[in-house]
C-alpha positions in Angstrom: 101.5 97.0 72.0 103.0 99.4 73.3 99.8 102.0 73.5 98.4 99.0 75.4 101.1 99.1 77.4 100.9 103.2 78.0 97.1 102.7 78.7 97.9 100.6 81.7 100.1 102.2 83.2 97.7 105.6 83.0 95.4 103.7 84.8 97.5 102.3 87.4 96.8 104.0 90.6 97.3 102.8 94.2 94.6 103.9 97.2 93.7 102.8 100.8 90.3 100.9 100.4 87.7 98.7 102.6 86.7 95.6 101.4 83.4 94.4 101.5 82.1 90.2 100.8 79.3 89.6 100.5 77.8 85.8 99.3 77.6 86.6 95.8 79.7 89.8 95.6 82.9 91.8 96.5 82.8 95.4 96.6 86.2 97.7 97.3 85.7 101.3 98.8 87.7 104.1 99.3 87.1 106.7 101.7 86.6 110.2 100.9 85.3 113.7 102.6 81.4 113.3 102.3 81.3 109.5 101.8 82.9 106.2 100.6 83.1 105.8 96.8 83.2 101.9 94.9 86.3 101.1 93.7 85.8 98.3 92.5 82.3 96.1 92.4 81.6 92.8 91.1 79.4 89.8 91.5 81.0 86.6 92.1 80.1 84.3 89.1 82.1 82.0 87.4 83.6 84.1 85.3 85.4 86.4 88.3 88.8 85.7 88.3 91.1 85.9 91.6 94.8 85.4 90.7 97.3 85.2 93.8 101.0 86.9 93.6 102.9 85.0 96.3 106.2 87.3 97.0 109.2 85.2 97.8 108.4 85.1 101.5 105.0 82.5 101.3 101.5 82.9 101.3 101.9 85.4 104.6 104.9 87.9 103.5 104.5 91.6 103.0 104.7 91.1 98.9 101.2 89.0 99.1 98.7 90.3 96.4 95.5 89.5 95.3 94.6 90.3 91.5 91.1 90.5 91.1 89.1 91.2 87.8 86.4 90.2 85.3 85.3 90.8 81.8 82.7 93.0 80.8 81.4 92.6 77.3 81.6 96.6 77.2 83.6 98.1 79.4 86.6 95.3 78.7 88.7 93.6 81.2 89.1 95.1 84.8 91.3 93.9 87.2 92.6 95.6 90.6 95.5 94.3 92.5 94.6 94.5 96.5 97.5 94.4 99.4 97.3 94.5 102.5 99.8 95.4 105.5 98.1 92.7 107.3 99.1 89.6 104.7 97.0 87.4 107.6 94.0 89.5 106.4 94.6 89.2 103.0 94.7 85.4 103.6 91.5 84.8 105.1 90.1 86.6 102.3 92.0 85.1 99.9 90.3 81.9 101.1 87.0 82.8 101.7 86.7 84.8 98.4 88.2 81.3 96.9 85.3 79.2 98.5 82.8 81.6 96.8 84.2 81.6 93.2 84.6 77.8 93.4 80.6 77.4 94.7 79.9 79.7 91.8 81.8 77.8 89.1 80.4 74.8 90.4 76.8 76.3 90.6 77.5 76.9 86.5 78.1 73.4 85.9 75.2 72.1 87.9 77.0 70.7 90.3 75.6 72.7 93.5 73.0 74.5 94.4 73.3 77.9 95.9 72.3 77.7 99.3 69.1 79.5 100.4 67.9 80.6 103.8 64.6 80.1 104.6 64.8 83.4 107.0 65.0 85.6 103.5 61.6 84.8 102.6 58.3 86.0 104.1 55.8 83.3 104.3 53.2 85.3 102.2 55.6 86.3 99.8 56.2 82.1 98.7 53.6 80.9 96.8 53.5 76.7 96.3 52.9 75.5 92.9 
């Protein structure tokens, strides 16, 4: 326990990073001299997990965090904790980010169908049966 324990903390480090959502995907990047580098990069499925840490002031005080993280059946677990000075921010994503795991979840059990646009296809590339 506690090499677990020393192993986390190691890898605990804090950095100022954009966030990027896409429909299916959430992508953290961090600014550097000669280009952005990912952070953190994940597909939304039903296995993503989005924790919220609620700091004694609400859903809009400074202590807001978001824990993100999945499992990877080789890398292990990975999870990032995301803040924001802006907890309004951090909200809105907080909710939209929500939405998409939930579609995903429910897209696992059958119970929706991911919605497709039209506009994404050419009309030779779709072949009828």
């Amino acid at each position: 326990a506690e090499a677990e324990l020393e192993k986390a903390v190691a890898n605990n480090q804090e950095t100022a990073v954009w966030i990027a959502l896409f429909g299916d995907g959430v992508v953290l990047m961090e600014e550097r001299p000669g280009g952005a580098q990912a952070q953190f990069a994940q597909q939304i499925t039903s296995k993503f997990e989005l924790e919220v840490e609620n700091g004694p002031d609400g859903d809009y005080g400074s202590e807001k965090a978001l824990v993100l993280g999945y499992h990877h059946k080789v890398f292990g677990d990975r999870k990032v904790r995301v803040k924001s000075e802006f907890p309004g921010a951090l909200v809105v994503f907080e909710k939209l980010l929500a939405r998409r795991v939930a579609e995903a979840r429910s897209f696992d059990l059958g119970l929706a169908e991911l919605p497709v646009s039209p506009s994404s296809f050419d009309e030779d590339e779709v072949e009828a049966d």
